[in-house]
C-alpha positions in Angstrom: 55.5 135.2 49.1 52.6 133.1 48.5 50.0 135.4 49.6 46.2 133.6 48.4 43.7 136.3 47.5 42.3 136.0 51.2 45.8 136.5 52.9 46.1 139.6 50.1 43.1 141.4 50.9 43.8 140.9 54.8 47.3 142.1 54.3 46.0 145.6 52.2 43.6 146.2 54.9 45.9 146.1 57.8 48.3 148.0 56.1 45.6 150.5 55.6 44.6 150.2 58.8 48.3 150.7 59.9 48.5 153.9 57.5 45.4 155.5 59.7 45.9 154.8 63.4 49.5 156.1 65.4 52.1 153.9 66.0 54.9 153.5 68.3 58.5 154.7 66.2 59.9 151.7 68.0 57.0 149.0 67.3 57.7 150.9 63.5 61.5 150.1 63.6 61.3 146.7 65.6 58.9 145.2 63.0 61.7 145.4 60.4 63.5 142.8 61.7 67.0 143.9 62.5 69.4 141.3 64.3 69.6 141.7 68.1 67.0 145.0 67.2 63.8 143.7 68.9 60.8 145.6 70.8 62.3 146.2 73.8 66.4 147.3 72.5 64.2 149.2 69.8 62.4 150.6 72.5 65.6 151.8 74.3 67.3 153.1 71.1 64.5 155.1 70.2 64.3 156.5 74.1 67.7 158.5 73.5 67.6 159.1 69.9 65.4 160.8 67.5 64.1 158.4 64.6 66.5 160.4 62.0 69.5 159.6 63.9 69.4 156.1 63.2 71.5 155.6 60.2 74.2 157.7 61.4 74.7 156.2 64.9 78.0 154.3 65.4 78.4 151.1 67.2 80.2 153.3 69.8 77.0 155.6 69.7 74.9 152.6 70.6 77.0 150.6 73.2 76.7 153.4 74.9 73.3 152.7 76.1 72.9 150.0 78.9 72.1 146.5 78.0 73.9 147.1 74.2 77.5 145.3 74.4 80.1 145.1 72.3 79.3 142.4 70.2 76.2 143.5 68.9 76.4 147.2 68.8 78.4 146.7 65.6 75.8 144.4 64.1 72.9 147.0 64.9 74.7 149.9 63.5 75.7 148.3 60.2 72.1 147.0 59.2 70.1 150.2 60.5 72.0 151.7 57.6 71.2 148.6 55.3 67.9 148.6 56.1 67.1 152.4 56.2 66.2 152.7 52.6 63.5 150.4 53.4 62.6 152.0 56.6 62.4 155.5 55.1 60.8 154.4 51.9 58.0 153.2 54.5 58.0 155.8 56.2 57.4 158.0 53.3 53.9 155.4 52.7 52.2 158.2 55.5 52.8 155.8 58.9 51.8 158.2 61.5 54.7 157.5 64.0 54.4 158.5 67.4 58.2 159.6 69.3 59.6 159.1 72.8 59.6 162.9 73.6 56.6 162.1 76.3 58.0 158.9 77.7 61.1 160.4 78.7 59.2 163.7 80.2 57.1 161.5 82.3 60.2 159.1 83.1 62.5 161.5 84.9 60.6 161.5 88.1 59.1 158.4 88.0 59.2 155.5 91.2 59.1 152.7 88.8 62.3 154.3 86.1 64.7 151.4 85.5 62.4 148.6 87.0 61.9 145.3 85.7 57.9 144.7 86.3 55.9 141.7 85.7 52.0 142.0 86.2 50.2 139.0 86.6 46.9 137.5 87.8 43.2 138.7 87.3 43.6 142.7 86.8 40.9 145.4 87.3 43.1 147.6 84.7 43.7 145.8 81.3 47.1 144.2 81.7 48.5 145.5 78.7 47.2 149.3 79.6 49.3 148.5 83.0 52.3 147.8 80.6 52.1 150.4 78.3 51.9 153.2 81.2 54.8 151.4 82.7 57.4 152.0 79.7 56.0 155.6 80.3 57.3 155.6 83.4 60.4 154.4 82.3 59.9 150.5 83.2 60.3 147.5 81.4 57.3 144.6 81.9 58.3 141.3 82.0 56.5 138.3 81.1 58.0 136.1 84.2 59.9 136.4 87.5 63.7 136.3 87.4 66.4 137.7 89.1 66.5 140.5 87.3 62.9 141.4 88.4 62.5 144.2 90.7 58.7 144.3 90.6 56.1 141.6 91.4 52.4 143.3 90.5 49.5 141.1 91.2 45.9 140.9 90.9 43.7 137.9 92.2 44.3 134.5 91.5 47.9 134.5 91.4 50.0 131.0 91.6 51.7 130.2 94.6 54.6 129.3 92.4 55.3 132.7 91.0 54.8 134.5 94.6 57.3 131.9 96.0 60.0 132.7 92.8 59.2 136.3 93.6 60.1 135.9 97.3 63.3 133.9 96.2 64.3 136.3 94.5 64.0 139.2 96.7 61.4 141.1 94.5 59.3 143.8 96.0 55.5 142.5 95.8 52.8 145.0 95.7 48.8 144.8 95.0 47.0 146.3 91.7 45.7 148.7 94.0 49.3 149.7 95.8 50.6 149.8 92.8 48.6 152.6 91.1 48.9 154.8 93.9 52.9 154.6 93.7 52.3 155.9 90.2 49.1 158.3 90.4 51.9 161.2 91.0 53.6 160.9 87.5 51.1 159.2 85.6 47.8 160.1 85.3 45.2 156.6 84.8 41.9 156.8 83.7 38.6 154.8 84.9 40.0 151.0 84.9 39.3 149.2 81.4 38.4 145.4 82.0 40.7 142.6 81.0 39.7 141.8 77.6 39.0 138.0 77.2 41.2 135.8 74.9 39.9 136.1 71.8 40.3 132.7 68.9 43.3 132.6 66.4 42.4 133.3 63.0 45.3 132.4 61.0 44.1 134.7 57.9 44.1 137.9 60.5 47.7 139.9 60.1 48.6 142.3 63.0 51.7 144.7 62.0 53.5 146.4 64.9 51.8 144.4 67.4 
């Protein structure tokens, strides 16, 4: 793969790194790189069935689910069981995978389940702490506003554009602070971690199941 002894010894560490820490099943399965089978479909498959399942499930099995159609239900189903020897000779490596069992618990109650979020502007809470509890809850984050977004969170400094785009849209706005009090009920958030500040690219660094 072309790998220079730098890249190699980066590579090894993160792996052991990987082999140490938890990790999400679906950042596990969505790393693989299945057609149509990224982080968030990964994320949905793996909300409403067990890891195991996977290689058995039919395209019917998986179209199913919302947001899986016809066309690539079939695609998804035929290369989860070409690519599970891979994925279960990884996970046989020690990967200490993490299910969905608590996500769904916490989702069944939850004000934000089936929401479409985006967070943006200058949080008190680390943005991506505010994303992971939402998937908790039974969300999905988005990156920017659309149609399809339900949810407008906002901190300070927050462009006129996307408040407008919200408002066009019809999307419910709410503050940081409004915000974690719809939520204190179902999910329980500890003392506010502060944004962490963009750190430089080092093209040598490796990050699996980011």
């Amino acid at each position: 793969m072309g790998f220079g002894p730098k890249q190699s010894q980066n590579l090894v560490a993160e792996l052991q790194r990987s082999l140490r820490e938890p990790i999400d099943d679906w950042r596990f399965i969505a790393s693989f790189g299945i057609p149509h089978l990224g982080r968030g479909d990964s994320r949905k498959l793996l909300n409403n069935y067990e890891l195991s399942e996977l290689p058995n499930l039919t395209s019917s099995d998986i179209e199913s689910l919302d947001s899986f159609g016809p066309l690539k239900s079939p695609r998804i189903a035929t290369e989860l069981r070409a690519t599970w020897p891979l994925i279960e000779s990884m996970m046989n490596l020690g990967f200490k995978l993490t299910g969905a069992t608590s996500t769904l618990e916490a989702s069944q109650t939850s004000p934000i389940k089936g929401l479409n979020i985006v967070f943006t502007g200058k949080m008190v809470t680390a943005r991506n702490t505010l994303q992971d509890e939402a998937i908790k809850l039974g969300a999905t984050p988005q990156s920017t506003v659309t149609s399809k977004t339900d949810m407008l969170v906002m901190g300070d400094n927050v462009g006129s554009k996307k408040i407008a785009a919200a408002e066009g849209h019809g999307t419910k706005i709410l503050s940081e602070q409004d915000y974690l009090k719809l939520i204190s009920e179902d999910l329980s958030i500890s003392e506010p971690e502060p944004e962490p500040q963009p750190e430089s690219t080092n093209e040598n660094q490796l990050n699996l199941f980011a």
